[in-house]
C-alpha positions as CSV (number, residue, x, y, z in Angstrom):
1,X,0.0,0.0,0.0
2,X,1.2,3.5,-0.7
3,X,2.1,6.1,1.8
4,X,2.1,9.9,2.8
5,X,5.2,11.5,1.2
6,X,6.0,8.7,-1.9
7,X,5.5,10.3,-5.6
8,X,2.1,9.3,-6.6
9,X,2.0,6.9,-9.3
10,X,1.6,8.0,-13.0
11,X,-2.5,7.3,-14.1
12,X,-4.1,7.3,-17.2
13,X,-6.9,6.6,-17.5
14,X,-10.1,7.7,-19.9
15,X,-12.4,9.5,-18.5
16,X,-16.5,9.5,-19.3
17,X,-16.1,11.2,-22.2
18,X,-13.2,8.8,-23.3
19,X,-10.7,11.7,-22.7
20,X,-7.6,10.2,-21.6
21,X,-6.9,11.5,-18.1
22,X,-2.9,11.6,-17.0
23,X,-1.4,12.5,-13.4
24,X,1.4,14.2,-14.9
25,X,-0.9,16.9,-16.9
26,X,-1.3,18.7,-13.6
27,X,1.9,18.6,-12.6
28,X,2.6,22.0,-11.1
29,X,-0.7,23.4,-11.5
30,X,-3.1,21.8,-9.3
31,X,-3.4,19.0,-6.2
32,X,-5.2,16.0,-7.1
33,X,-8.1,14.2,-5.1
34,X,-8.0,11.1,-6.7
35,X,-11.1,8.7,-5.0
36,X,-11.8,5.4,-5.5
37,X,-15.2,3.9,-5.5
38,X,-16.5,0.2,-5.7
39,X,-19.3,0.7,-8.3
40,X,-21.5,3.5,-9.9
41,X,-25.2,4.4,-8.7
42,X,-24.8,2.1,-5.6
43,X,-26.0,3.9,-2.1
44,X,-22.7,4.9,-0.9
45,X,-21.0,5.6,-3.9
46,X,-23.7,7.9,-4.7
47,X,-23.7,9.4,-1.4
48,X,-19.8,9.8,-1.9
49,X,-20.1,11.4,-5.5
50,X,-22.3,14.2,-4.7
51,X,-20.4,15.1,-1.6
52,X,-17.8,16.2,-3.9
53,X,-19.9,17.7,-6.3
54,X,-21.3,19.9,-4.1
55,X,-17.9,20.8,-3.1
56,X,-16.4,21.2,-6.4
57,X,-15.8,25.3,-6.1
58,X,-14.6,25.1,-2.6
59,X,-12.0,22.3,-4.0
60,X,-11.2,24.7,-7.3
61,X,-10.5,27.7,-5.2
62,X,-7.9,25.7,-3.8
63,X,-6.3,24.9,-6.9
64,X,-7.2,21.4,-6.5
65,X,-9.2,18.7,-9.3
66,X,-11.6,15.9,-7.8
67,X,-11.0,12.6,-10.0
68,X,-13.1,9.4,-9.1
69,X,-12.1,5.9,-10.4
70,X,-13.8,2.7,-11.0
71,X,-13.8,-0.1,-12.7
72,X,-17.1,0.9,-14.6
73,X,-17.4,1.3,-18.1
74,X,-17.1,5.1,-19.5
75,X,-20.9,4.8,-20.6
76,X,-21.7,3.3,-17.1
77,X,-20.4,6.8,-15.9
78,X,-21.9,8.6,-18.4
79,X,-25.3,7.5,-16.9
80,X,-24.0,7.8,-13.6
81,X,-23.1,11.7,-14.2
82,X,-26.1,12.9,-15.8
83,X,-28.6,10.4,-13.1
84,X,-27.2,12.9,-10.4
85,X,-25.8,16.1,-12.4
86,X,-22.5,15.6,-11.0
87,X,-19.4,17.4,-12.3
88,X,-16.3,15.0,-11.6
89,X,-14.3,13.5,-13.9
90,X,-14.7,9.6,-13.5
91,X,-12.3,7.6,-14.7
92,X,-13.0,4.0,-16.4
93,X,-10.3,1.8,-15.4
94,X,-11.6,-1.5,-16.6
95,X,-8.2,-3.0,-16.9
96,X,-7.9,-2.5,-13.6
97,X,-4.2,-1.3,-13.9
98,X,-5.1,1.9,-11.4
99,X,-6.3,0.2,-8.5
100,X,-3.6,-1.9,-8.7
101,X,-1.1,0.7,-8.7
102,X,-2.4,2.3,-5.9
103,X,-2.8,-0.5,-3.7
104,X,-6.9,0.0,-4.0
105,X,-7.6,-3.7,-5.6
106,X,-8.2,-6.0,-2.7
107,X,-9.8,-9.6,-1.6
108,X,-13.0,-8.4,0.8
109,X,-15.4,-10.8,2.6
110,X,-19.0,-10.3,2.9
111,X,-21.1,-13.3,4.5
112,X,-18.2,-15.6,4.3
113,X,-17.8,-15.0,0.5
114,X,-14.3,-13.8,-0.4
115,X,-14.2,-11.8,-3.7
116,X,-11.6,-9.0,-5.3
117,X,-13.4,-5.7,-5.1
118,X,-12.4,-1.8,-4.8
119,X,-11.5,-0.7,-1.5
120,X,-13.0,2.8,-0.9
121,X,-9.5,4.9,-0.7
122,X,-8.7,8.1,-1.1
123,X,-5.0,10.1,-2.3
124,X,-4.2,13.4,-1.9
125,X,-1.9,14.2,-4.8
126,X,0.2,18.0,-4.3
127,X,1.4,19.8,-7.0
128,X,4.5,17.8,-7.0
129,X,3.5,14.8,-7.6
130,X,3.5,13.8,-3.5
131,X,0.9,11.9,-1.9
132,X,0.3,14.1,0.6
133,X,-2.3,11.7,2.2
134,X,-3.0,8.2,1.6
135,X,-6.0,6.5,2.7
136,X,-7.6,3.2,2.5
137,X,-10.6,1.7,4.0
138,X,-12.8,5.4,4.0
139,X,-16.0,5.7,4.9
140,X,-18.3,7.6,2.3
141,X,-19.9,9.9,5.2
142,X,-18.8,12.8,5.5
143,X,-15.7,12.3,3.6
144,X,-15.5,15.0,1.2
145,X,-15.4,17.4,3.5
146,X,-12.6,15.8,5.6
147,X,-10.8,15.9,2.4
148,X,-11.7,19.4,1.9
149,X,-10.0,20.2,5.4
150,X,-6.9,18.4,4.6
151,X,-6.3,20.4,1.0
152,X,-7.0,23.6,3.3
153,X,-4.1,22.4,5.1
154,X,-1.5,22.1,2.3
């Protein structure tokens, strides 16, 4: 699993619109939220999603771009965006190769079934390139505001 202080690893990744999506573009320009989410239009996810949307300016003014991932197809997305009028970028990582490289891509149990799944984490990515936060295993409630507080800190 990744930790505060190590360079982020390089993404991309299309986003909902197929747009190819890349870590290093905001190099120097903005910090990076980059979530990760087990599946779109499920009750937390959704819960999750438009926390950040509603945040979006407050994130902005601090020079800082909200990016979820998931394993969902960009058209699942699509219909995901427009269901809830969000305004993130969501990015389709159907090969999986993102929540691998961030340590996101793990074996859960749920009523004694074991099965690989998305661990709800979330990076805080400076300017720099440096995870200024790493964290796995979030809860969805009240989440985007704790991240909020944390860019503030930067």
């Amino acid at each position: 699993m990744l930790e505060k202080n190590q360079i982020a690893p390089e993404f991309s990744s299309k986003n909902q619109q197929g747009k190819l999506i890349e870590l290093s573009s905001f190099k120097g320009q903005k910090n990076v939220v980059l979530y990760f989410y087990p599946k779109d239009d499920t009750p937390g996810c959704t819960i999750e999603a438009n926390d950040f949307t509603a945040l979006a300016d407050k994130f902005a003014a601090l020079d800082t771009v909200v990016i979820g991932v998931s394993k969902d197809s960009c058209s699942s997305h699509v219909d995901f965006i427009n269901k809830y009028n969000l305004t993130l970028d969501l990015l389709a990582d159907e090969s999986g190769e993102v929540c691998e490289n961030y340590g996101v891509w793990q074996e859960k149990e749920k009523n004694g079934v074991k099965k690989m799944a998305i661990l709800r984490s979330t990076f805080i990515i400076t300017k720099e390139g440096v995870l200024a936060e790493a964290m796995y295993g979030v809860s969805h409630e009240g989440h985007a505001q704790a991240v909020l507080e944390k860019i503030q800190q930067l």
